[in-house]
C-alpha positions as CSV (number, residue, x, y, z in Angstrom):
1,X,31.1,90.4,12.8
2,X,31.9,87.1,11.9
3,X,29.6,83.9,13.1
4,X,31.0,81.3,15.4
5,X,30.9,78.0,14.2
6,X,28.1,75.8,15.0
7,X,29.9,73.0,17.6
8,X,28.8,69.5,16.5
9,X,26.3,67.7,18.8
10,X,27.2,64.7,21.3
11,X,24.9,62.5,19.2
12,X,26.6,62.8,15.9
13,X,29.9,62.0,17.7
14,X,29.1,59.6,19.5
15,X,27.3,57.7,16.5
16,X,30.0,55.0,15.5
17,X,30.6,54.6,11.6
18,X,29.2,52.1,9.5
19,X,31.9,49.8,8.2
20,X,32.0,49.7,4.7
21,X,33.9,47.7,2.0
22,X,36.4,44.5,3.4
23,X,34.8,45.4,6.9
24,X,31.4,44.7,5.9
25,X,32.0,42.1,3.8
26,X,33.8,40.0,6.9
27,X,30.3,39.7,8.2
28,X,29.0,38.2,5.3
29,X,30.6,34.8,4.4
30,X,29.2,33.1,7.6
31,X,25.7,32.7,6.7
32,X,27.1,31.3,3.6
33,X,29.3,29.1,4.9
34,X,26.5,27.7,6.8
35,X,24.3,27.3,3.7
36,X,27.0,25.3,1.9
37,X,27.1,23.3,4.9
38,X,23.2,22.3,4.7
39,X,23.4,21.6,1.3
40,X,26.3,19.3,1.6
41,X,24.7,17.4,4.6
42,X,21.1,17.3,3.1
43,X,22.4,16.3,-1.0
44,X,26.2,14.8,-0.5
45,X,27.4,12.5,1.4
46,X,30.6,11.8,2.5
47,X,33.6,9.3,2.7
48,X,32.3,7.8,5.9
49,X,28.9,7.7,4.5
50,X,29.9,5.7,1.4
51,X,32.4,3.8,3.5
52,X,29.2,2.7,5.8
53,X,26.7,1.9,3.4
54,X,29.6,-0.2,1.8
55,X,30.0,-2.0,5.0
56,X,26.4,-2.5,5.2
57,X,26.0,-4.1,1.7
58,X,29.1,-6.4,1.8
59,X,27.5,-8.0,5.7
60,X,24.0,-8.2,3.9
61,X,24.9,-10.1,0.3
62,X,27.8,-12.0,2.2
63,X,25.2,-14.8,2.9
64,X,23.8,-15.1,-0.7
65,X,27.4,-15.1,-1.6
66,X,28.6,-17.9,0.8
67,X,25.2,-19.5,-0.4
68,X,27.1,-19.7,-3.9
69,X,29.9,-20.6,-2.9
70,X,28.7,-23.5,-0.6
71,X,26.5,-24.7,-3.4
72,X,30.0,-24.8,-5.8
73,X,31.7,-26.7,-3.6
74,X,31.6,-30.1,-2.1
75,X,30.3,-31.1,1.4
76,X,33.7,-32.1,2.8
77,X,35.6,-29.1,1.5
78,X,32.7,-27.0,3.5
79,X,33.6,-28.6,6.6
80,X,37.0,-28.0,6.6
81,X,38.7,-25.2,8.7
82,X,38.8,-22.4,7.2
83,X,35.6,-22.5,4.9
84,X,36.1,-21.8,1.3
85,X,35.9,-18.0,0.5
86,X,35.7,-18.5,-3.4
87,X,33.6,-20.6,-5.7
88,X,34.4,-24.3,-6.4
89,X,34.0,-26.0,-9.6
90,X,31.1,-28.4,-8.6
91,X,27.9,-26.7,-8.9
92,X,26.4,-27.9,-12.2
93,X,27.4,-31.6,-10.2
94,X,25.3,-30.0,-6.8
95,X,22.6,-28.7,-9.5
96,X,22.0,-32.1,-11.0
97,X,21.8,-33.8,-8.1
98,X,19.4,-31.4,-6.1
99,X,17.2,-31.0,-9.2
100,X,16.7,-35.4,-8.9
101,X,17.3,-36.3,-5.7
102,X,13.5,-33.9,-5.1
103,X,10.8,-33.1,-7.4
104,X,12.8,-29.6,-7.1
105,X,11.1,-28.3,-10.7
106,X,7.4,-29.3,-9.7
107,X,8.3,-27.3,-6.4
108,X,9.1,-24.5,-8.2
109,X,6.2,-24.2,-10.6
110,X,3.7,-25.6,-7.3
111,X,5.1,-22.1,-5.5
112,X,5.3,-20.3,-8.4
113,X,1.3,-21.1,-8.7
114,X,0.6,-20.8,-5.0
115,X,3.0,-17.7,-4.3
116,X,1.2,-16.0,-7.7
117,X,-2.5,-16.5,-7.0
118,X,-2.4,-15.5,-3.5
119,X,-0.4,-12.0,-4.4
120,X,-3.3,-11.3,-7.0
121,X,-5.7,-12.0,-4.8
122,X,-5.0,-10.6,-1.9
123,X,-3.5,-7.1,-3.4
124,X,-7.3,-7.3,-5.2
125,X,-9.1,-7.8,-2.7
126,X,-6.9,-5.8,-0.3
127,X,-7.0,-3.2,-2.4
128,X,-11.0,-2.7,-2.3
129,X,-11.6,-3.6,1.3
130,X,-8.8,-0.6,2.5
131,X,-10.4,1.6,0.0
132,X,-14.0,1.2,1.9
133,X,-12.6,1.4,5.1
134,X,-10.6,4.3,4.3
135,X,-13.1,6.2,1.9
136,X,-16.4,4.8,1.8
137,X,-18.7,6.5,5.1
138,X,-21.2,3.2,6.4
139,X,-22.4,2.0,9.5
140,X,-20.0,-0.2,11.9
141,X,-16.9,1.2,10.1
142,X,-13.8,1.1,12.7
143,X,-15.9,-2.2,14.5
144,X,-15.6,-4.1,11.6
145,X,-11.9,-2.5,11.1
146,X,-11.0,-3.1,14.6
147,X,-12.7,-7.0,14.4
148,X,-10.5,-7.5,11.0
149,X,-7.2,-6.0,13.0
150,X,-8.0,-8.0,16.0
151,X,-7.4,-11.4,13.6
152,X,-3.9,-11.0,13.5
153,X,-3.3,-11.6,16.9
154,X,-4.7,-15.5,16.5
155,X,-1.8,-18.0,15.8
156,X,-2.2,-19.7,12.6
157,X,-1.3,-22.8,14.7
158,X,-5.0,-22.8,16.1
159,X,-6.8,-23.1,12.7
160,X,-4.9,-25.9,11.3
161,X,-6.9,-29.2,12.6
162,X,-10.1,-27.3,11.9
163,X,-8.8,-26.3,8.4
164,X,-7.1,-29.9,7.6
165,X,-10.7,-31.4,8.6
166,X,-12.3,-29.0,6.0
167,X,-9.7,-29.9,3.3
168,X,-10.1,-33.4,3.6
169,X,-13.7,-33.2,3.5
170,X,-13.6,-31.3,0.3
171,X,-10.9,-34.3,-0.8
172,X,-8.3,-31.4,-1.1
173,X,-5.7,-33.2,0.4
174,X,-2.2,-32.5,-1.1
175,X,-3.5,-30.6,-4.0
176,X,-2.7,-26.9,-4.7
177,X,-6.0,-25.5,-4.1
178,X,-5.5,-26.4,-0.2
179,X,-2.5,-23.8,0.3
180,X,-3.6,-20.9,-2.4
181,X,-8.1,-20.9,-0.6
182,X,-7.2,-20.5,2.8
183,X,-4.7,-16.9,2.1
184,X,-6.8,-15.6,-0.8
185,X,-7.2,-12.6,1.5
186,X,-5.4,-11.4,4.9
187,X,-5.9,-8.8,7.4
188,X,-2.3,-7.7,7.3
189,X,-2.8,-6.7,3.5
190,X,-6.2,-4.8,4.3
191,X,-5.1,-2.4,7.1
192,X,-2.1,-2.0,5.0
193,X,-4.3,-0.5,1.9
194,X,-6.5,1.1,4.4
195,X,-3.4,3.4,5.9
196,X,-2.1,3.9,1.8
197,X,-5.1,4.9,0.7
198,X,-5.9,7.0,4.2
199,X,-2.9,9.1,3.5
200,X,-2.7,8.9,-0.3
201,X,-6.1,9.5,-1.5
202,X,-7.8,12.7,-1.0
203,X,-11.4,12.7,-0.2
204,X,-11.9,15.4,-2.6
205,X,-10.8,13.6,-5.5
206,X,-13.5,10.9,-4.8
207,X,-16.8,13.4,-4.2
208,X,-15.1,15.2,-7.5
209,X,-15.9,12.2,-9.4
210,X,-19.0,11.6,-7.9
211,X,-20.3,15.1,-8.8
212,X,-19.0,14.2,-13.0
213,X,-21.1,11.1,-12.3
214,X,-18.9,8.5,-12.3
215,X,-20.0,5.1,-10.9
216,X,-18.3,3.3,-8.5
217,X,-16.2,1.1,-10.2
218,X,-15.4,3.9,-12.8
219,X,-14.3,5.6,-9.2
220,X,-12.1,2.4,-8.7
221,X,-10.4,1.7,-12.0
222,X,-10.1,5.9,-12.8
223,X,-8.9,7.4,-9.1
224,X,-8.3,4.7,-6.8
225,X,-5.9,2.1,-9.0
226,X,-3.2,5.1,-10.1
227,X,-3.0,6.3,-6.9
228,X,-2.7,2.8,-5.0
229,X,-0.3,1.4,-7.6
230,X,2.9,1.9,-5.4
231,X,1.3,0.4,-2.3
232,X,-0.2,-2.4,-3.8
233,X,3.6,-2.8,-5.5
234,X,4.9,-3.0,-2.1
235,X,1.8,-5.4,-0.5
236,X,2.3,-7.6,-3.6
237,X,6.1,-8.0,-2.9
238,X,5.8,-9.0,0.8
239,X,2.7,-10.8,0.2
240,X,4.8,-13.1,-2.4
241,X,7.7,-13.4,0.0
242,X,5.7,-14.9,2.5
243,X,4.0,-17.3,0.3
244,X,7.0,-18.4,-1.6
245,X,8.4,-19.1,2.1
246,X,5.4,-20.1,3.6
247,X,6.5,-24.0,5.2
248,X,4.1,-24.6,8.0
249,X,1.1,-25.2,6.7
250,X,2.4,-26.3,2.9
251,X,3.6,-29.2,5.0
252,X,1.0,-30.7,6.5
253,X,-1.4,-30.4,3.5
254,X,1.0,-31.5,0.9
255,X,3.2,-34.4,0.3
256,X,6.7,-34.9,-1.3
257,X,5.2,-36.1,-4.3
258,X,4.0,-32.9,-5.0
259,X,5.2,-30.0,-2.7
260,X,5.8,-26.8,-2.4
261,X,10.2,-25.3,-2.4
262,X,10.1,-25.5,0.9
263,X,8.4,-28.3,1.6
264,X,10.8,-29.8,-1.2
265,X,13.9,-28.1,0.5
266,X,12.9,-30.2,3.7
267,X,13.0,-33.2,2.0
268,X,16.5,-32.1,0.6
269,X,19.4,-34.2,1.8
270,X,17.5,-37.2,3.7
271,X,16.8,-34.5,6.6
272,X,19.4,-36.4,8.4
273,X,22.7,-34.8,10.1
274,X,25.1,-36.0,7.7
275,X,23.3,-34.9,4.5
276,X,25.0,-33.5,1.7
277,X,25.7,-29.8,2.9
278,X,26.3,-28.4,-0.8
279,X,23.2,-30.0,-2.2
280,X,21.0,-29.0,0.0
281,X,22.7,-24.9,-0.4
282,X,22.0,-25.8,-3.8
283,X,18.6,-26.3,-3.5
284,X,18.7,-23.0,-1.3
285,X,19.9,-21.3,-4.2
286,X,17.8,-22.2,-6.4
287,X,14.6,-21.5,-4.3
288,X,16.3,-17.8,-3.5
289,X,16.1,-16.8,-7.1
290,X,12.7,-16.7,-8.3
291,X,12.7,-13.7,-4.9
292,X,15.4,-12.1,-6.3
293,X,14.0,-11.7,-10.0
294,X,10.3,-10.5,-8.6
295,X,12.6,-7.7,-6.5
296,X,14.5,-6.5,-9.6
297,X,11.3,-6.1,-11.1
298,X,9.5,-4.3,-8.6
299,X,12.1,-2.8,-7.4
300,X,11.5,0.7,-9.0
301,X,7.9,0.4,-7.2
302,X,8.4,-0.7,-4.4
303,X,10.7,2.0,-3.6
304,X,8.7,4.7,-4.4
305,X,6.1,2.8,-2.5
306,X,8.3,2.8,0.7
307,X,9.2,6.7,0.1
308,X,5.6,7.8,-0.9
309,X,4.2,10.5,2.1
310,X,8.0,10.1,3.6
311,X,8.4,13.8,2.8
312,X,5.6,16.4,3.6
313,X,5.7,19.5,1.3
């Protein structure tokens, strides 16, 4: 007697069959493909992106370019329709003349003075007052942060006859020390340290090197400093900018005999309509460089500066 066969169940029919070989692999290259594309978008860039930031750096050095080319070039030939596009051959004539015709070198080492005594100062002392507001637990903390804040919303306009009487008291009058005393410290650069440092410094590191016994200062030079270098990199360049361009006050408490660039740059020309055009873009130029050499110098930190905390790990 022979055995029937055993019939095979629904269930194992109606299982469907797992593709294998070319059919799985068709599934496979989509996630990829996707991968490839976030890598591209996150690390390359581009045509259009190169194209764009190409764009965007020929409109942003075309001013310091026509700023050349105005200062090679004579004040008739810039008033002519079409303006020049390339350099002339009169700019060591425009040099000459701007460097005589205003105490242009005095004004150079004047804001090289001023523009370099108030950075130090105020990245110093910066520097220490965002590190107690940002570190150091005492009474009255975010008052006195709030009252330091709240000065930035005063015009400088309303301090000047006050500060002008105090100047000329201290017969100050049209010397340097009347433009570096009064910025030897602003609020701008302390809240700016205090949000560095709030971000940048971990409390930990601090009570660590209380607990090893380090003093205070020891904290400062040892912890603080290396970790602060890249903001106060960045507060030292802006603070330098605005004191190198700094006109409002420079002018009122110094004279043309001994001025500041800008206050020189004023003076530039006669001030009248019909000045020379090319002398005084001379002048320009030659105030804009000292900028440009303290940015390719800083450059590196200030950069890192700008990115540091950008990217949370």
């Amino acid at each position: 007697m022979t055995t029937p066969a055993t019939p095979a169940t629904p269930a194992t029919q109606a299982t469907p069959a797992v593709p294998s070989g070319p059919a799985t692999a068709a599934h496979r290259p989509r996630p990829r493909a996707r991968a490839r594309t976030g890598a591209r978008g996150l690390h390359g860039a581009g045509p259009l992106t190169y194209a764009i930031l190409v764009l965007v750096a020929f409109v942003s050095l075309f001013p310091l370019y026509w700023t050349l080319v105005g200062a090679s070039t004579s004040s008739t030939r810039i008033a002519q329709t079409p303006p020049p596009l390339l350099p002339g051959g009169n700019l060591w004539h425009n040099l000459d003349i701007a460097w005589n015709q205003v105490h242009l070198g005095q004004a150079l080492l004047n804001s090289t003075v001023v523009a370099g005594c108030v950075t130090v100062s105020t990245v110093l002392f910066a520097t220490l007052a965002g590190f107690a507001f940002a570190k150091l637990p005492f009474r009255g903390r975010s008052a006195l942060l709030t009252l330091v804040v709240a000065t930035m919303t005063v015009p400088a306009q309303l301090s000047v006859i006050p500060l002008y009487q105090v100047m000329a008291k201290l017969h100050w009058t049209d010397q340097l020390q009347s433009v570096i005393l009064p910025n030897l410290v602003a609020a701008f650069g302390v809240f700016f340290m205090r949000q560095f440092l709030a971000e940048a410094l971990p409390i930990e590191l601090v009570e660590a090197a209380r607990v090893d016994g380090a003093s205070s200062l020891r904290i400062l030079r040892s912890v603080v400093l290396p970790i602060a270098r890249p903001g106060m990199a960045v507060l030292g360049m802006l603070v330098f900018v605005q004191s190198w361009n700094d006109f409002f006050w420079p002018l009122i408490a110094l004279s043309q005999s001994n001025p500041t660039v800008q206050v020189a740059l004023a003076g530039l020309g006669g001030g009248s309509y019909d000045s020379d055009q090319a002398v005084i873009l001379t002048g320009a130029l030659l105030g804009t460089a000292p900028l440009l050499l303290v940015f390719a110098l800083l450059g590196k930190h200030i950069v890192g500066g700008i990115t540091a905390g950008a990217v949370k790990s």
